[in-house]
LUMLOGU-991319 format. One line per 5 residues: number of its first residue (from 1); their letters; for each residue x, y, z of N, C-alpha, C, O, CB. Coordinates in Angstrom, 1 decimal. Glycine has a CB too. Example, Ala and Ser with C-alpha at 12.3 -4.5 7.8 and 13.67 -1.06 7.14 Angstrom:
% LUMLOGU-991319
1) as) 13.2 -5.7 7.8 12.3 -4.5 7.8 13.2 -3.3 7.8 14.2 -3.3 8.5 11.3 -4.5 9.0; 12.8 -2.2 7.1 13.7 -1.1 7.1 12.9 0.0 7.9 13.4 1.1 8.0 14.1 -0.6 5.7
This chain:
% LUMLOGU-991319
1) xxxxx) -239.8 -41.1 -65.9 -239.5 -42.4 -66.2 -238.2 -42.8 -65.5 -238.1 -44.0 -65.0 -239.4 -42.7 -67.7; -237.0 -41.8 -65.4 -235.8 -42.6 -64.8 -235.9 -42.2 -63.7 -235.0 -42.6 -62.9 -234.4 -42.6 -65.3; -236.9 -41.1 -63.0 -237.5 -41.2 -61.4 -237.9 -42.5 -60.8 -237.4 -43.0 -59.8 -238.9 -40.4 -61.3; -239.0 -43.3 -61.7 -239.6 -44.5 -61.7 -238.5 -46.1 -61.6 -238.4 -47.1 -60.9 -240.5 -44.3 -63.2; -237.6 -45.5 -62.8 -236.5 -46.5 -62.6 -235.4 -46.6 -61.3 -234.8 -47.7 -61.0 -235.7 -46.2 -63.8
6) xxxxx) -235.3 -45.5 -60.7 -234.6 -44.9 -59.5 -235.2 -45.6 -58.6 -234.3 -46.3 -58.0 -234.8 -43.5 -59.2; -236.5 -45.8 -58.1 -237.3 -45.7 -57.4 -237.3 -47.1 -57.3 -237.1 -47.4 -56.2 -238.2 -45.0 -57.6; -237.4 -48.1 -58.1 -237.6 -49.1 -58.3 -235.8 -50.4 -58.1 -235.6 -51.5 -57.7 -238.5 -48.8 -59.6; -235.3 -49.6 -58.5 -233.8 -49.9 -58.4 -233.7 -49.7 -56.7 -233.5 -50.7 -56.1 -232.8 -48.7 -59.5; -233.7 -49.0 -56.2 -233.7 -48.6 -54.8 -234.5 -49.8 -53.9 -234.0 -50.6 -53.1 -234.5 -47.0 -54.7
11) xxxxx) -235.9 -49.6 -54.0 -236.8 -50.6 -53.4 -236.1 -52.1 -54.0 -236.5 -53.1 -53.3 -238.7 -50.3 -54.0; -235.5 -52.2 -54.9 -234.9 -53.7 -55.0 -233.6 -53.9 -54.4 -232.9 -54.9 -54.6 -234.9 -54.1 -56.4; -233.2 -53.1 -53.9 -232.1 -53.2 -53.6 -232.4 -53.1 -51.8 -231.4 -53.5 -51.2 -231.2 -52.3 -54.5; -233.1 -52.7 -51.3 -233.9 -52.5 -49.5 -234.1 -54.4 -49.8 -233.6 -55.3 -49.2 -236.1 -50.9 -49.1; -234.9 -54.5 -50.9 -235.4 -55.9 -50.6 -234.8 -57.1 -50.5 -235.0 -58.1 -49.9 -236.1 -56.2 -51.2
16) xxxxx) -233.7 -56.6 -51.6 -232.0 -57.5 -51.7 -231.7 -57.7 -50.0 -231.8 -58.7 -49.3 -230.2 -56.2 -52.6; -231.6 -56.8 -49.6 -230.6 -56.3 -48.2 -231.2 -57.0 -47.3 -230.4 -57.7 -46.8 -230.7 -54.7 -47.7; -232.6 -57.2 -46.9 -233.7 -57.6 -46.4 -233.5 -58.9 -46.3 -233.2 -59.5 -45.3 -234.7 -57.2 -47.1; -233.6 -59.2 -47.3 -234.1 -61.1 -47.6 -232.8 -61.9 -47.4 -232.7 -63.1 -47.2 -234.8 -61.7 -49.4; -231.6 -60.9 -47.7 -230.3 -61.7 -47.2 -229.5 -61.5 -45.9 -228.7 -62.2 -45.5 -229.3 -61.6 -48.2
21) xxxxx) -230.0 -60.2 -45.3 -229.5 -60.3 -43.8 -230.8 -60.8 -43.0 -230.7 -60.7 -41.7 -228.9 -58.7 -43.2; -231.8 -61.3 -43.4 -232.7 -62.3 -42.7 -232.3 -63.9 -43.3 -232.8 -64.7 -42.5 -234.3 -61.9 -43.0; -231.6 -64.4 -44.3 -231.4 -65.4 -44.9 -229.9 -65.6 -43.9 -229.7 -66.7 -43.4 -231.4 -65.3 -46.6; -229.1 -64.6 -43.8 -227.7 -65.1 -43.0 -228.2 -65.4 -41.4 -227.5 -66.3 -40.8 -226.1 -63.7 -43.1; -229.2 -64.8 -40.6 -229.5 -64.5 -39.4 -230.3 -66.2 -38.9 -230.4 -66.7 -37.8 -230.5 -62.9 -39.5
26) xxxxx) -230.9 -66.8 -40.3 -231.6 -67.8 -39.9 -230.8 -69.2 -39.9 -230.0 -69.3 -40.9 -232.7 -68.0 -40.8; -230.7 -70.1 -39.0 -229.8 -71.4 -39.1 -230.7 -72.5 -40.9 -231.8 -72.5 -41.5 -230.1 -72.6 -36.9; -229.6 -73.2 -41.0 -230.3 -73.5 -42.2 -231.6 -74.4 -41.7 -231.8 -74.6 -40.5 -229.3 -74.3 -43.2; -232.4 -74.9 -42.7 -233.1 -76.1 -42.2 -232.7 -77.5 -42.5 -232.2 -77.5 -43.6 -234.5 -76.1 -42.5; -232.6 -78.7 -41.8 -232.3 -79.7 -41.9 -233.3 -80.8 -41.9 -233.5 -81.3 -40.8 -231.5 -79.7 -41.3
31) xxxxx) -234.0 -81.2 -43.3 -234.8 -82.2 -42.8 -234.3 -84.0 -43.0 -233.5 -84.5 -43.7 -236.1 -81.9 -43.6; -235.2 -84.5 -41.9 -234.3 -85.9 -42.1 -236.2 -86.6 -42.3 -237.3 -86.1 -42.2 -232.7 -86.6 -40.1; -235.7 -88.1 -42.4 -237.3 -88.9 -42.5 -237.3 -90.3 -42.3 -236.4 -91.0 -42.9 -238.0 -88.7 -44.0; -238.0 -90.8 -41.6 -237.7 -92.5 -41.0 -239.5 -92.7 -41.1 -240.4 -92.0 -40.8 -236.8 -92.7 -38.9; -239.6 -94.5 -41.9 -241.0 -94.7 -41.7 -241.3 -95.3 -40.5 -240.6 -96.3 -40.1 -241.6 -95.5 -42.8
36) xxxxx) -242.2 -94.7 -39.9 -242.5 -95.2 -38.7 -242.8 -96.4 -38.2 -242.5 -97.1 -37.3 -243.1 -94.6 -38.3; -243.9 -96.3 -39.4 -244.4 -97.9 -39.2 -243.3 -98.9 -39.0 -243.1 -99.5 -38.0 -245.3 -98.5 -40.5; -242.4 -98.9 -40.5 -241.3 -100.0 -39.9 -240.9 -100.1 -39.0 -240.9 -101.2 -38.4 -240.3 -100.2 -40.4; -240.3 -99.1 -38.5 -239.8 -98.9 -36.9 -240.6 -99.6 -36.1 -240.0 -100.3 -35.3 -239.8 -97.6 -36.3; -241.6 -99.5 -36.0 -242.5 -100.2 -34.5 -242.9 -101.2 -34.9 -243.3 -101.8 -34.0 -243.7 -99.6 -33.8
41) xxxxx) -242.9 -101.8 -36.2 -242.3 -103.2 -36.4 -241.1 -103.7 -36.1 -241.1 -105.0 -35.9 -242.3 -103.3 -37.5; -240.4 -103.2 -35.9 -238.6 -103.8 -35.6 -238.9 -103.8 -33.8 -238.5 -104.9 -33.2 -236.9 -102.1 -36.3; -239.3 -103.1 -33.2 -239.2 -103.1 -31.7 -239.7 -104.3 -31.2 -240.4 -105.2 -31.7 -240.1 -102.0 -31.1; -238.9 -104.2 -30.0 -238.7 -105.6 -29.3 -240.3 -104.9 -28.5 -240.8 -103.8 -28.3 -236.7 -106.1 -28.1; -240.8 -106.2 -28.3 -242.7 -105.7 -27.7 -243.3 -106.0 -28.8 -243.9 -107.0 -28.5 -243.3 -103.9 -27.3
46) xxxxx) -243.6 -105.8 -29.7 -244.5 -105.8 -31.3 -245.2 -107.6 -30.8 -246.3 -108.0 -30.4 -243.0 -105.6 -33.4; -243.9 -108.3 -31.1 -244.6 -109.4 -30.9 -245.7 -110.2 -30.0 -246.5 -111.1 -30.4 -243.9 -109.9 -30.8; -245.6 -109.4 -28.7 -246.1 -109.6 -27.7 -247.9 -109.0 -27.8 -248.9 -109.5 -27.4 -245.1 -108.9 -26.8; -247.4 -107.7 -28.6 -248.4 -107.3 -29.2 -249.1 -107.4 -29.9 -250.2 -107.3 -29.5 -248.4 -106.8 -29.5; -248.9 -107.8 -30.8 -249.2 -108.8 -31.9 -250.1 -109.9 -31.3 -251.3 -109.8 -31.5 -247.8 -109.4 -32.4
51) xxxxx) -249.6 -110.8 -30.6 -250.0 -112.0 -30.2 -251.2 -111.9 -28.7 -252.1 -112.7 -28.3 -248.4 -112.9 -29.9; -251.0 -111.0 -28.4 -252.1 -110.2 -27.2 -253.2 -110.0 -28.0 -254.3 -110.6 -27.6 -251.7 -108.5 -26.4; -253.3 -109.3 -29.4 -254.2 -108.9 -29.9 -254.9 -109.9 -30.7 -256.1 -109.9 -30.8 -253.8 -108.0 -30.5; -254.3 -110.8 -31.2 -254.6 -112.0 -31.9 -255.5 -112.9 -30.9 -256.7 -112.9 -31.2 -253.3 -112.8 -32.5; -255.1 -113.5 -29.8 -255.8 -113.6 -28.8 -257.1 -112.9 -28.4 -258.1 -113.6 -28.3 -255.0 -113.4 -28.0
56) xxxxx) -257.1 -111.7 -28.3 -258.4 -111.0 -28.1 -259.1 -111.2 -29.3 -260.3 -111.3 -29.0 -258.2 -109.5 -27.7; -258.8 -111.1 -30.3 -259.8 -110.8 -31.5 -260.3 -112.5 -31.8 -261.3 -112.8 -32.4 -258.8 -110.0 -33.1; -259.5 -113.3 -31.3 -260.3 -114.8 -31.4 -261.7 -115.2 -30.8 -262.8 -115.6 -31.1 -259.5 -115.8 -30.7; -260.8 -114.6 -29.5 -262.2 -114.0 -28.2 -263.1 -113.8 -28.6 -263.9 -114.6 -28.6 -262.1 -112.7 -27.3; -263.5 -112.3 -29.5 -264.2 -111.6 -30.0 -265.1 -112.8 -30.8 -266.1 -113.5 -30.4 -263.5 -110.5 -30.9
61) xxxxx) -264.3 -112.9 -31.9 -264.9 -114.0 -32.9 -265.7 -115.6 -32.5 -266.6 -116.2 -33.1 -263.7 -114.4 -33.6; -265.1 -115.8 -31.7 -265.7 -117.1 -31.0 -266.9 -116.7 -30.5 -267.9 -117.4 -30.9 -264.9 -117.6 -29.8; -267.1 -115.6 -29.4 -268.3 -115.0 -29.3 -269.6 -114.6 -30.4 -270.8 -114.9 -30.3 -267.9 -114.1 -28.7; -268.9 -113.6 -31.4 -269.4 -113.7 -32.6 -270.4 -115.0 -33.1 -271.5 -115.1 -33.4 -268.2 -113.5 -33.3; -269.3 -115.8 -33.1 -269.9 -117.4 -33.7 -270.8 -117.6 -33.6 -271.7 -117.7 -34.4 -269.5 -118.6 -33.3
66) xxxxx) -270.9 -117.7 -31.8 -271.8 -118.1 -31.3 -272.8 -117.8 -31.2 -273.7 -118.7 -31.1 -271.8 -118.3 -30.7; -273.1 -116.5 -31.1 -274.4 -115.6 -31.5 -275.1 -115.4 -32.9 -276.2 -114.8 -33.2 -274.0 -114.1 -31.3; -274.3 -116.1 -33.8 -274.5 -116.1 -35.3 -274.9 -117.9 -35.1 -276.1 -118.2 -35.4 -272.8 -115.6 -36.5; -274.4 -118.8 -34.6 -275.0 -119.9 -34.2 -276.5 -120.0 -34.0 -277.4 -120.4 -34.7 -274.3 -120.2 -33.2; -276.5 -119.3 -32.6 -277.6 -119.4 -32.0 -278.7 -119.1 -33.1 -279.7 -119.7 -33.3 -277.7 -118.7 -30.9
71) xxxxx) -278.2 -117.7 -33.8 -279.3 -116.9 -34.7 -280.0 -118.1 -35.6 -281.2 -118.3 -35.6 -278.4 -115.6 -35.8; -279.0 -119.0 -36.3 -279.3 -119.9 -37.4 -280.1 -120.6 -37.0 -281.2 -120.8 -37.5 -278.4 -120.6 -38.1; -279.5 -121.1 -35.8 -280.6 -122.8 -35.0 -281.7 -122.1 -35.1 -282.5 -122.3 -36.0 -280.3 -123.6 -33.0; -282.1 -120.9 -34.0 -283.7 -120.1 -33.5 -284.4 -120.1 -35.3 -285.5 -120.6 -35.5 -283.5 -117.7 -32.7; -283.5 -119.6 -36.4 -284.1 -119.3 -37.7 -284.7 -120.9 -38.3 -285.8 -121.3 -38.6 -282.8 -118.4 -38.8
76) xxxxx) -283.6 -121.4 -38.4 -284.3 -122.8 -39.2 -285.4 -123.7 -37.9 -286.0 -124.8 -38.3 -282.6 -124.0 -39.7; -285.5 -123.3 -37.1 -286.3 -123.9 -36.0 -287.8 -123.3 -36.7 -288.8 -123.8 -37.0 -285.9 -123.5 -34.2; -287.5 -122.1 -36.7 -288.5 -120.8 -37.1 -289.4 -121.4 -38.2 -290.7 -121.6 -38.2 -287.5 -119.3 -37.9; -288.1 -121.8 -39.3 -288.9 -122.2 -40.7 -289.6 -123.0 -40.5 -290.8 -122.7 -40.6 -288.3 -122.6 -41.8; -289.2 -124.3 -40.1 -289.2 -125.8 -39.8 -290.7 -125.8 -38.9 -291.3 -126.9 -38.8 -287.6 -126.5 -38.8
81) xxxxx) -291.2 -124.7 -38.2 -292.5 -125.2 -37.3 -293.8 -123.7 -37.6 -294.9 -123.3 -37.1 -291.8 -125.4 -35.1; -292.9 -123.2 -38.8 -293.8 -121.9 -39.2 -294.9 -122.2 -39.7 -295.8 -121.5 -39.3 -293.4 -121.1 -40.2; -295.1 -123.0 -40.4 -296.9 -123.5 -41.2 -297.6 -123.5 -40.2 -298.5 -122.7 -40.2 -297.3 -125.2 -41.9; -297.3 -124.9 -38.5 -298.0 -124.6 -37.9 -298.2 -123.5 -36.8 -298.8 -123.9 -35.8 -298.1 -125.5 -37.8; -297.8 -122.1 -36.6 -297.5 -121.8 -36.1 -299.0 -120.3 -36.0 -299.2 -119.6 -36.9 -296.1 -122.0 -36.4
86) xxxxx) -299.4 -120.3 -35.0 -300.5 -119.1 -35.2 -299.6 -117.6 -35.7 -298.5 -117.5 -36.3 -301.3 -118.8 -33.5; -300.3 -116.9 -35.4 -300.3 -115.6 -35.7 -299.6 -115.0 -35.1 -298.6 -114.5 -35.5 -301.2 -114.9 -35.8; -299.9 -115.1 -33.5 -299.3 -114.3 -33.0 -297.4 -114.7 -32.4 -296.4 -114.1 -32.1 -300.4 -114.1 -32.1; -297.8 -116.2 -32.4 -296.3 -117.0 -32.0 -295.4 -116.4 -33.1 -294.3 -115.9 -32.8 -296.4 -119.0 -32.1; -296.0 -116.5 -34.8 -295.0 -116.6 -35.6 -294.6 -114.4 -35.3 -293.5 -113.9 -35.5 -295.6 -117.5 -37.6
91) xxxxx) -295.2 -113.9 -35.0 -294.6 -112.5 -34.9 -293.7 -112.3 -33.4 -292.9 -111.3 -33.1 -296.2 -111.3 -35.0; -293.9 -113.2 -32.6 -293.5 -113.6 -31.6 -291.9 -113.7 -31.7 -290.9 -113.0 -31.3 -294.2 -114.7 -31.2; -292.1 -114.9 -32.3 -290.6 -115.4 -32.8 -289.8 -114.4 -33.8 -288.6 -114.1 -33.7 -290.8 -116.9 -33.7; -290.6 -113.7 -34.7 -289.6 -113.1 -35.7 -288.9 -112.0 -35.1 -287.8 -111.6 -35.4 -290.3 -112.5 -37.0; -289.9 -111.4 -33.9 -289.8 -109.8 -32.9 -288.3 -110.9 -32.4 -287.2 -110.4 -32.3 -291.7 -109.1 -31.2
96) xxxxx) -288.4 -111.9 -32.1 -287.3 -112.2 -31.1 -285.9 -112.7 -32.3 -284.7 -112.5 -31.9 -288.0 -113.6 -29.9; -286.2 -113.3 -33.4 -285.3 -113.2 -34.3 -284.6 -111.9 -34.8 -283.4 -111.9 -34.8 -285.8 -113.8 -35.3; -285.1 -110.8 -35.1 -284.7 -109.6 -35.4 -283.9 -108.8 -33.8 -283.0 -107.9 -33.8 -286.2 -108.9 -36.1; -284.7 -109.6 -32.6 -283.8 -108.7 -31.5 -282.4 -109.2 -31.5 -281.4 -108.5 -31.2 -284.4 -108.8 -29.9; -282.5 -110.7 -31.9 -281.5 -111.5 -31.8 -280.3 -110.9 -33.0 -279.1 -110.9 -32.7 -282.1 -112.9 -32.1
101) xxxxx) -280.7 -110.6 -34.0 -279.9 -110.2 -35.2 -279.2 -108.8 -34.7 -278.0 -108.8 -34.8 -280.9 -110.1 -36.8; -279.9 -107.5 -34.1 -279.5 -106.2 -33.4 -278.9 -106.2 -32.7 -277.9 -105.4 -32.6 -280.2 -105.6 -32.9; -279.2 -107.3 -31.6 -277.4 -107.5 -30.7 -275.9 -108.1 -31.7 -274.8 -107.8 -31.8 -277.5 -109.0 -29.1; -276.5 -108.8 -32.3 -275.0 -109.5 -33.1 -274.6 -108.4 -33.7 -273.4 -108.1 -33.7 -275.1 -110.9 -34.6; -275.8 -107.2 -34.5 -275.0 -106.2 -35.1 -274.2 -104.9 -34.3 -273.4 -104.2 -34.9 -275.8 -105.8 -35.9
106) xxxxx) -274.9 -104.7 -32.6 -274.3 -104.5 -31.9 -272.9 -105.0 -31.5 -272.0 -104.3 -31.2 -274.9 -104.4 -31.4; -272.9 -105.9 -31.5 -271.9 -106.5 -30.6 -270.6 -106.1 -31.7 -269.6 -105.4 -31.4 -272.2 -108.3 -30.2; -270.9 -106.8 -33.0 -270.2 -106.8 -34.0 -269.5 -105.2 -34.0 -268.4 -105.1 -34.5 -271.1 -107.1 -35.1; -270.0 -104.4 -33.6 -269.6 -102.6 -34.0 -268.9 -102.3 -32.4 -268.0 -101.5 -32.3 -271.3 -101.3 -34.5; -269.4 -102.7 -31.3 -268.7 -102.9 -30.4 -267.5 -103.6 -30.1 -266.9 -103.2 -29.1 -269.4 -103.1 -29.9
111) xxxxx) -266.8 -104.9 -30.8 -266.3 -105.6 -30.4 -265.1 -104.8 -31.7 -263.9 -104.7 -31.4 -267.1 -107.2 -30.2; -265.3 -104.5 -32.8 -264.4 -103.3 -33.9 -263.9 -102.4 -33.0 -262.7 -102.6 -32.6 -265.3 -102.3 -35.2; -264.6 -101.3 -32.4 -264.0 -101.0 -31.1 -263.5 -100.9 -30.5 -262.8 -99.9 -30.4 -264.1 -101.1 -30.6; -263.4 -102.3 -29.5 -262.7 -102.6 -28.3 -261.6 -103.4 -28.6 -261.1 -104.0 -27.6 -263.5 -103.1 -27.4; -261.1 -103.6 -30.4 -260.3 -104.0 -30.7 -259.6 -102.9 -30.9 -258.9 -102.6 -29.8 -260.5 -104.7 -31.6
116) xxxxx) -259.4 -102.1 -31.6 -258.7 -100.7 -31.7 -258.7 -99.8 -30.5 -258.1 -98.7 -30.6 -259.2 -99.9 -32.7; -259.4 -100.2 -29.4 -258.7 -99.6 -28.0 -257.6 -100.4 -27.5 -256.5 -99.9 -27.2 -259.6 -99.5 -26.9; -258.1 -101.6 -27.5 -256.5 -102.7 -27.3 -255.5 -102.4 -27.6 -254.5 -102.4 -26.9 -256.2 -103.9 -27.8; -255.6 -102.1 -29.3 -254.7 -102.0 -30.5 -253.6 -100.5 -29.9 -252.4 -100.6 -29.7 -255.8 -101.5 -32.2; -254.5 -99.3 -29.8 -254.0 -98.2 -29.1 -253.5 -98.3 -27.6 -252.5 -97.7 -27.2 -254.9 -97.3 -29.2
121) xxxxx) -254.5 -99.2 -26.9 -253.6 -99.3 -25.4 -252.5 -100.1 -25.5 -252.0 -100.2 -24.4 -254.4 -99.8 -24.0; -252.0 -100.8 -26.2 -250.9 -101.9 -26.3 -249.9 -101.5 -27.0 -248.8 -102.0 -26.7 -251.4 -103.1 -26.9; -250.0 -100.4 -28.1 -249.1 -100.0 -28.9 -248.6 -98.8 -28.4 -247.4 -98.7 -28.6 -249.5 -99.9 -30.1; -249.2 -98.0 -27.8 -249.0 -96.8 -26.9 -247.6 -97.1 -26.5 -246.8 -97.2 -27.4 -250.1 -96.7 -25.5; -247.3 -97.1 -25.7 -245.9 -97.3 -24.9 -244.8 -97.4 -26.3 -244.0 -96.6 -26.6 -245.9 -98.9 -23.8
126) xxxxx) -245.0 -98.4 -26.9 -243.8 -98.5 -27.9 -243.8 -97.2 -28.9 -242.8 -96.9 -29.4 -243.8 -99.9 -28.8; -245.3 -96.4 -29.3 -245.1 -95.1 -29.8 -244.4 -94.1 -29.3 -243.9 -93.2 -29.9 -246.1 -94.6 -30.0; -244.4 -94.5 -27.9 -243.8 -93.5 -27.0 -242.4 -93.5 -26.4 -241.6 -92.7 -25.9 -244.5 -93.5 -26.0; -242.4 -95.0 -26.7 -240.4 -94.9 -26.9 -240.1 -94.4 -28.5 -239.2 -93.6 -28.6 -239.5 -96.9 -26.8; -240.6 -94.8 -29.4 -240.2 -94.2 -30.7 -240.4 -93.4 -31.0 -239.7 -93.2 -32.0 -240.4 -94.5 -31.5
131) xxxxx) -241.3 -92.1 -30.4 -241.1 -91.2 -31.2 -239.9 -90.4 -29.8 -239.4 -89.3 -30.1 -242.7 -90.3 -32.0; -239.5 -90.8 -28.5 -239.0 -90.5 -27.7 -237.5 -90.6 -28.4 -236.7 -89.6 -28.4 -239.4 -91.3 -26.5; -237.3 -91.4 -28.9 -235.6 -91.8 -29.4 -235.9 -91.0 -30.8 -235.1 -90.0 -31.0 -235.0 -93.8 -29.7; -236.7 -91.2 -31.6 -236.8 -90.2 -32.9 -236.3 -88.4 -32.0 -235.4 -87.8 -32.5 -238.9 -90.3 -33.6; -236.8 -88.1 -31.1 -236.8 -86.4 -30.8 -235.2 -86.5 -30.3 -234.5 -85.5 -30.5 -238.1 -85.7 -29.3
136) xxxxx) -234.6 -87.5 -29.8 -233.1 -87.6 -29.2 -232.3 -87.8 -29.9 -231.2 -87.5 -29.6 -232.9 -88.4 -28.4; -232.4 -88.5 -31.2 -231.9 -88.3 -32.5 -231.8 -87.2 -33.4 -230.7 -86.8 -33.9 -232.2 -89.0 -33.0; -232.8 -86.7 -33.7 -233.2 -85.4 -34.1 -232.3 -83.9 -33.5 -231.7 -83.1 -34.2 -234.7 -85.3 -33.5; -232.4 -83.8 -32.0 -231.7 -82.9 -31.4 -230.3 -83.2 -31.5 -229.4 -82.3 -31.6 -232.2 -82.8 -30.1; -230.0 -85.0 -31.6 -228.2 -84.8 -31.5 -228.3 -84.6 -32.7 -227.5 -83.6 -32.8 -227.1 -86.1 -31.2
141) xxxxx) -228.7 -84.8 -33.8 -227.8 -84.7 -35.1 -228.2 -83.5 -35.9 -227.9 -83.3 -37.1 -228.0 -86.1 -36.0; -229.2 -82.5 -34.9 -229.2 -81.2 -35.5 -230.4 -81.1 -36.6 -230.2 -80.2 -37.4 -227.8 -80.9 -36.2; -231.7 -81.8 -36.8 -232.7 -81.7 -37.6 -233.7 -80.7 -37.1 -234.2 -80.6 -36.0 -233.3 -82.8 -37.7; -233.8 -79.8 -38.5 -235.2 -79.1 -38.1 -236.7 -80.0 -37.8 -237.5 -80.0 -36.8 -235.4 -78.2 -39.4; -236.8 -80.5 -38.8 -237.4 -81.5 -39.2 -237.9 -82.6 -39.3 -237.6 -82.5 -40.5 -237.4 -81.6 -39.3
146) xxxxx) -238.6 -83.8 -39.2 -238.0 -85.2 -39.3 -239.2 -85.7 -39.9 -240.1 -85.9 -39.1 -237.5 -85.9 -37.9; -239.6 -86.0 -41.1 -241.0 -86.5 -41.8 -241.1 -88.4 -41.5 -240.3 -89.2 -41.1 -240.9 -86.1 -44.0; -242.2 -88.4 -41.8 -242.9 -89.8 -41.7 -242.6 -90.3 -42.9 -243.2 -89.6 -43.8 -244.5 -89.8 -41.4; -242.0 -91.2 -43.3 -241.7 -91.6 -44.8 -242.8 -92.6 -45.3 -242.6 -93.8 -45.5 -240.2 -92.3 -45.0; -244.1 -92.0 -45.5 -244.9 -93.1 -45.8 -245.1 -92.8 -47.4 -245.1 -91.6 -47.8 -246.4 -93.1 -44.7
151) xxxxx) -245.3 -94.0 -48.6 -245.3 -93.9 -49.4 -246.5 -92.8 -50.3 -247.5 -92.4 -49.7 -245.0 -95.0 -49.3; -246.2 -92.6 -51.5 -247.0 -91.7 -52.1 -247.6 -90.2 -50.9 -248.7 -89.9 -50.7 -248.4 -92.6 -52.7; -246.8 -89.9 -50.4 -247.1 -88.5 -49.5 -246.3 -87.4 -50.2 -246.7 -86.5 -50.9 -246.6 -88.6 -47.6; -244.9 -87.6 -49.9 -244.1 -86.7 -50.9 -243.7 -87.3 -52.3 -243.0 -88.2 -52.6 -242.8 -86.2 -50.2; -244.5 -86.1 -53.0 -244.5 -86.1 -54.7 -242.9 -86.0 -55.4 -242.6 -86.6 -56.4 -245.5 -84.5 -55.2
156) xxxxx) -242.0 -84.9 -54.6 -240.6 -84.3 -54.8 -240.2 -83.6 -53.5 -240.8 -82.9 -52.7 -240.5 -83.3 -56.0; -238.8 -84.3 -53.7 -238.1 -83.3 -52.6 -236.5 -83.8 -52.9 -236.0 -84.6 -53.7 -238.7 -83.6 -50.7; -236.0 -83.1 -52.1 -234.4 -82.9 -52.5 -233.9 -83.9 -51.1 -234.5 -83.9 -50.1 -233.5 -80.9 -52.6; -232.5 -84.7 -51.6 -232.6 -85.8 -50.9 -232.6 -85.3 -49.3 -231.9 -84.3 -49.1 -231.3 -86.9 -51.3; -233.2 -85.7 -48.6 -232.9 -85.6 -47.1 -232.2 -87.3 -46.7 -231.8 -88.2 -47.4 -234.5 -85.2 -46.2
161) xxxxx) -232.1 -87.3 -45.3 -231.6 -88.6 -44.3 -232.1 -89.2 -43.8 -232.8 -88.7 -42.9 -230.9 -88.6 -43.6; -232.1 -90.4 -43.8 -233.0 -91.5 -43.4 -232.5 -91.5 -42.1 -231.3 -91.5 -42.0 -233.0 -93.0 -44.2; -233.2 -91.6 -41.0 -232.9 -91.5 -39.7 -233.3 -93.2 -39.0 -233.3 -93.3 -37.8 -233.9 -90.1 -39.0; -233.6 -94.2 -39.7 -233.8 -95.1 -39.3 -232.7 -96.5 -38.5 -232.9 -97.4 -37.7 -234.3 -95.3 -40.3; -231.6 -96.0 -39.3 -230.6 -96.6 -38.5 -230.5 -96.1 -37.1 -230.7 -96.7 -36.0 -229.4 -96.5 -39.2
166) xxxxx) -230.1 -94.9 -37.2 -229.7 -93.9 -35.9 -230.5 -94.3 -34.6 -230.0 -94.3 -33.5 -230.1 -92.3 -36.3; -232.0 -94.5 -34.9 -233.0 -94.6 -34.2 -233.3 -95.8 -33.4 -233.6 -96.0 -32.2 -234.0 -94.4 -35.0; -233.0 -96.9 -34.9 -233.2 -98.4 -34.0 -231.7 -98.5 -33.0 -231.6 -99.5 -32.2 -233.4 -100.0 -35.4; -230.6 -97.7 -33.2 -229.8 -97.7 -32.1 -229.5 -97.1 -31.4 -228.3 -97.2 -31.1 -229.2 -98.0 -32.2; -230.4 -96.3 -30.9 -231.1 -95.3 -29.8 -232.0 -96.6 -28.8 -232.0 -96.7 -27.5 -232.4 -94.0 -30.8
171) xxxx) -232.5 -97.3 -29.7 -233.1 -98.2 -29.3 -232.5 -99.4 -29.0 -233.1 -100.3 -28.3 -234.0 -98.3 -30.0; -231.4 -99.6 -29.4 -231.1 -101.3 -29.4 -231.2 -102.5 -30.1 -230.9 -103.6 -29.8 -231.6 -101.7 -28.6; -232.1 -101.6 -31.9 -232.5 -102.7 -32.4 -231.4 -102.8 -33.3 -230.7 -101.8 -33.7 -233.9 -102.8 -33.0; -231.3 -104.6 -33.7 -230.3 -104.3 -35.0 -230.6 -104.2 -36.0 -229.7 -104.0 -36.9 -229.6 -105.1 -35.2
C-alpha cells in the first residue's frame, strides 16, 4: 500500500512538472472580439451597396410583375371564354397557363439567386478590407484570437476586448 502511495505521489509529481514547464514554455492566449456585421455596416461603400442592390432587386420585381400580370390577364381571359371553348383549345390554354406559371416559378428561384450573387460580389471587397484590418490589428495588439461577437453564440466567457474601435481606425471610420 505505501509502494502504491509512492508510486502515485511520484507519477503526480512527473505530471506537476510536466503541465507547468509546458504551461511556462507556452505564450499566454489572448482573445479579443468585434461584431462584424456592424463593422461592414459602418464602412464607407455599404451605401453604395446598399443602393446597387435595391436597384437590382426592383429590376427583378418589376419583371416578376409582369409575368404575374401577364399570368392573370391569359387566366381571367381563360375563364371568361371557357364555356365556349372545345376540348381541345381549353387543354390548350391550361398546358400554356401552367407553362406560364413554371417560368414565373423559375424565374422567381433564379432571380433569389442572382440576388445573393450581387449581394456577395458587391460586398466582397469590403469583407476583404475588414477582415484585412481585423488581422492588422490582431497582430499589432498581440491576439491569439479574435471571435465574431454575434449574439446568443457565446453562452460564458471571461471578459475579453472589443476590437471595434481599433478596427474602424485602421479603417478610417469614426
Amino acid at each position: 500500500m505505501k509502494k502504491l502511495a509512492k508510486i502515485f505521489a511520484v507519477m503526480a509529481l512527473f505530471i506537476g512538472i510536466a503541465f507547468s514547464s509546458q504551461a511556462q514554455t507556452q505564450p499566454p492566449v489572448k482573445v479579443g472580439y468585434i461584431d462584424f456585421n456592424a463593422l461592414l455596416q459602418s464602412m464607407p461603400g455599404i451605401d453604395t451597396v446598399r443602393t446597387s442592390l435595391q436597384k437590382y432587386q426592383e429590376t427583378l420585381t418589376d419583371q416578376m410583375d409582369q409575368m404575374r400580370s401577364e399570368f392573370e390577364n391569359k387566366y381571367l381571359d381563360y375563364q371568361s371564354k371557357a364555356a365556349g371553348m372545345s376540348d381541345i383549345i381549353k387543354q390548350n390554354k391550361e398546358q400554356e397557363l401552367q407553362q406560364l406559371q413554371e417560368r414565373i416559378d423559375a424565374f422567381q428561384t433564379q432571380a433569389q439567386q442572382d440576388l445573393q450573387n450581387k449581394q456577395q460580389k458587391l460586398l466582397q471587397p469590403l469583407i476583404d478590407e475588414a477582415k484585412g484590418a481585423i488581422n492588422d490589428v490582431a497582430k499589432e495588439k498581440g491576439y491569439t484570437y479574435v471571435l465574431n461577437a454575434i449574439e446568443d453564440v457565446v453562452l460564458y466567457s471571461t471578459p475579453a476586448d472589443d476590437l471595434m474601435g481599433a478596427v474602424k481606425a485602421k479603417l478610417g471610420i469614426n
